[in-house]
MIMI-614833 format. One record per residue (C-alpha): x negated, y, z negated; residue in one letter. Coordinates in Angstrom, 1 decimal, padded with zeros to 4 digits, always signed. Last residue first. Layout:
N
X_Y_Z_a
...
//
This chain:
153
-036.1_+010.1_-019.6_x
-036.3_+005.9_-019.6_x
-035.3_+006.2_-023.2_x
-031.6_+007.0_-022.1_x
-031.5_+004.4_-019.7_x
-032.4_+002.2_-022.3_x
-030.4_+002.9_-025.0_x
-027.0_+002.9_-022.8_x
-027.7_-000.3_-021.1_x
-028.2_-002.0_-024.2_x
-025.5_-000.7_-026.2_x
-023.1_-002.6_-023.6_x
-021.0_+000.4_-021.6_x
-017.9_+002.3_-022.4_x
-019.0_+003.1_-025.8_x
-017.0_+003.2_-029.1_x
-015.5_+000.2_-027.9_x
-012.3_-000.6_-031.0_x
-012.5_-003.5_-033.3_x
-010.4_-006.1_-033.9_x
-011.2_-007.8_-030.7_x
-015.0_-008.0_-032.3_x
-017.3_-009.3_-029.3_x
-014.5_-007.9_-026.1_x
-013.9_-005.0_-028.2_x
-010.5_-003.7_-027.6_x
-010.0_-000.3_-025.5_x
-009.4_+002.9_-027.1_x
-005.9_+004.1_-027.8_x
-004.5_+007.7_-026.9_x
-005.2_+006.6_-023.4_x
-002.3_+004.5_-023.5_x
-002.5_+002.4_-020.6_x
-002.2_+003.6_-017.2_x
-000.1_+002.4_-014.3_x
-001.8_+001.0_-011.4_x
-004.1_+003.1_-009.5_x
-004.3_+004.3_-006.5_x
-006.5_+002.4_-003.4_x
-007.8_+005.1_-001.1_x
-008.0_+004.0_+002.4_x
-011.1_+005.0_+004.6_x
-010.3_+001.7_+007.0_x
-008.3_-001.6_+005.9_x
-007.6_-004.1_+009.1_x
-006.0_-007.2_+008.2_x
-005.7_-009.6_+010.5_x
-003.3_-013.1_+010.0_x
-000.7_-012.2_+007.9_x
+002.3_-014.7_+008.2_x
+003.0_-014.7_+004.9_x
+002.7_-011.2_+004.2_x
+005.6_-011.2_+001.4_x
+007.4_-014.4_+001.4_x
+011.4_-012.4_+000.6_x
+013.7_-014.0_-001.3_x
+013.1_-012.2_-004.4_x
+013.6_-013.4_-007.9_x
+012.0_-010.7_-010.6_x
+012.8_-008.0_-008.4_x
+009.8_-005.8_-009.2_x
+009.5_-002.9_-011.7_x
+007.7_-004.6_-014.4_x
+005.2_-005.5_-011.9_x
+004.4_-002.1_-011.0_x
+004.8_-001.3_-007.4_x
+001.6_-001.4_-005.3_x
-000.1_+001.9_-004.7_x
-002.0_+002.3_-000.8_x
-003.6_+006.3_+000.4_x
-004.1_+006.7_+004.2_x
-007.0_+007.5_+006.2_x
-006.3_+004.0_+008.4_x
-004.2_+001.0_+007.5_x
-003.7_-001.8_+010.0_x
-001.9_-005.0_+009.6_x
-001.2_-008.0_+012.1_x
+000.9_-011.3_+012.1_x
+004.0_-008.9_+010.0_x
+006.9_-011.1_+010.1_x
+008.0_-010.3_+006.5_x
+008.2_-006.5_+007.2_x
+010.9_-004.6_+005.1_x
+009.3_-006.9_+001.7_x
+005.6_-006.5_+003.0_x
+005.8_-003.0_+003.9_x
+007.7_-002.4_+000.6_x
+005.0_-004.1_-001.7_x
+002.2_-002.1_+000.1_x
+003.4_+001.4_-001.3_x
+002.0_+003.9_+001.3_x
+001.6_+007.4_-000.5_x
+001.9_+010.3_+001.5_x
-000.1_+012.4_+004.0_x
-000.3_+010.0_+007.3_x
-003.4_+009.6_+009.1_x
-003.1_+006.2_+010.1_x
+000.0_+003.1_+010.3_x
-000.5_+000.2_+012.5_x
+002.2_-002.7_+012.2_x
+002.0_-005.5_+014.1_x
+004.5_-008.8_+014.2_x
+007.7_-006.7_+013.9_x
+011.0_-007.6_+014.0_x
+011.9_-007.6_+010.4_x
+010.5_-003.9_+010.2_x
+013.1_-002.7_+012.5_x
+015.7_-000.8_+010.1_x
+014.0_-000.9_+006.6_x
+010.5_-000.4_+008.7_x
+011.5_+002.2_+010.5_x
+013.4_+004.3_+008.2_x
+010.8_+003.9_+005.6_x
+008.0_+005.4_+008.2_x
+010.0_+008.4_+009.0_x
+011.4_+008.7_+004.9_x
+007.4_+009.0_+003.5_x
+007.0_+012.3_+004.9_x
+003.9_+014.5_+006.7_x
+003.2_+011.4_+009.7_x
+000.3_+012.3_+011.4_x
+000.3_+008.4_+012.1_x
+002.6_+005.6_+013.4_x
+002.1_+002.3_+015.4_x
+004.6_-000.2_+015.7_x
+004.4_-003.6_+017.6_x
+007.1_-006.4_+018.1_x
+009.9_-003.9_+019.4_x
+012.6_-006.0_+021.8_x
+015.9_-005.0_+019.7_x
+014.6_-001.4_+019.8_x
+017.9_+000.4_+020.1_x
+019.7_-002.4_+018.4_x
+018.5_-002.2_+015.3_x
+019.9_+001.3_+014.9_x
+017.7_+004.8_+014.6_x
+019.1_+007.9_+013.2_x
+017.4_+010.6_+014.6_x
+013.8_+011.2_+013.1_x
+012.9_+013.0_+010.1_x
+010.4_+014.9_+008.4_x
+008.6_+016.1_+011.8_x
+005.0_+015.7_+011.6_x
+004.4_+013.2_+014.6_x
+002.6_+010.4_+015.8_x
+004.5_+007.6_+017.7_x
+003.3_+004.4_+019.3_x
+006.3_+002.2_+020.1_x
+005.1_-001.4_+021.4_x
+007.8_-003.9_+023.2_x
+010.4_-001.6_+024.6_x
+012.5_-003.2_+026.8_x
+015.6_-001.0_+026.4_x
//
């Protein structure tokens, strides 16, 4: 097949299994609707090298960033819409990969997306004191601010 662009949105959980070489032409992929991570992983493990756009909105799972740009280091053009985006912890990356994540970016299209959170720290611990590191912030905001919004009331 000569299939250049492959818009597909769907809820199934699963699509047959797809080769490289039943899309060896692909450059463009757009997906949405999607209900489970594995469609979109499939896709970009198996044909994510070949790409040069990827579009992917309206889908109801997290969308971790580092994996698009290790499955797709080709990408020219990305577009998120209404979709949530995590990053994988440092301390869980390959330490030495071969891969030039997003090096070839050129657009960037970001739209209603919902950045999570990296991991959080202790929250048995308060934060250090930025003026006294050895003491612990009492308030989350500068003493000033606090006093005078509350004798503004």
């Amino acid at each position: 097949p000569k299939l250049e662009e492959l818009s597909l949105w769907t809820s199934l959980s699963s699509l047959a299994e797809i080769k490289q070489s039943d899309l060896p032409d692909l450059r463009s992929l757009k997906v949405g609707g999607l209900n489970d991570s594995s469609i979109l992983s499939d896709l970009t493990r198996v044909i994510g090298s070949h790409l040069t756009k990827l579009k992917i909105e309206t889908v109801h799972f997290d969308i971790n960033i580092d994996t698009i740009g290790q499955d797709c280091p080709n990408l020219e053009e990305l577009n998120i819409i209404n979709a949530r985006l995590s990053v994988t912890p440092a301390t869980e990356r390959q330490p030495f990969s071969t891969v030039h994540m997003f090096s070839k970016l050129r657009k960037v299209y970001f739209f209603l997306v919902h950045y999570l959170p990296g991991p959080i720290p202790q929250a048995s611990r308060a934060p250090n004191s930025v003026s006294q590191p050895q003491r612990s912030c009492q308030h989350p905001w500068p003493q000033g601010v606090t006093q005078a919004s509350s004798n503004r009331h």
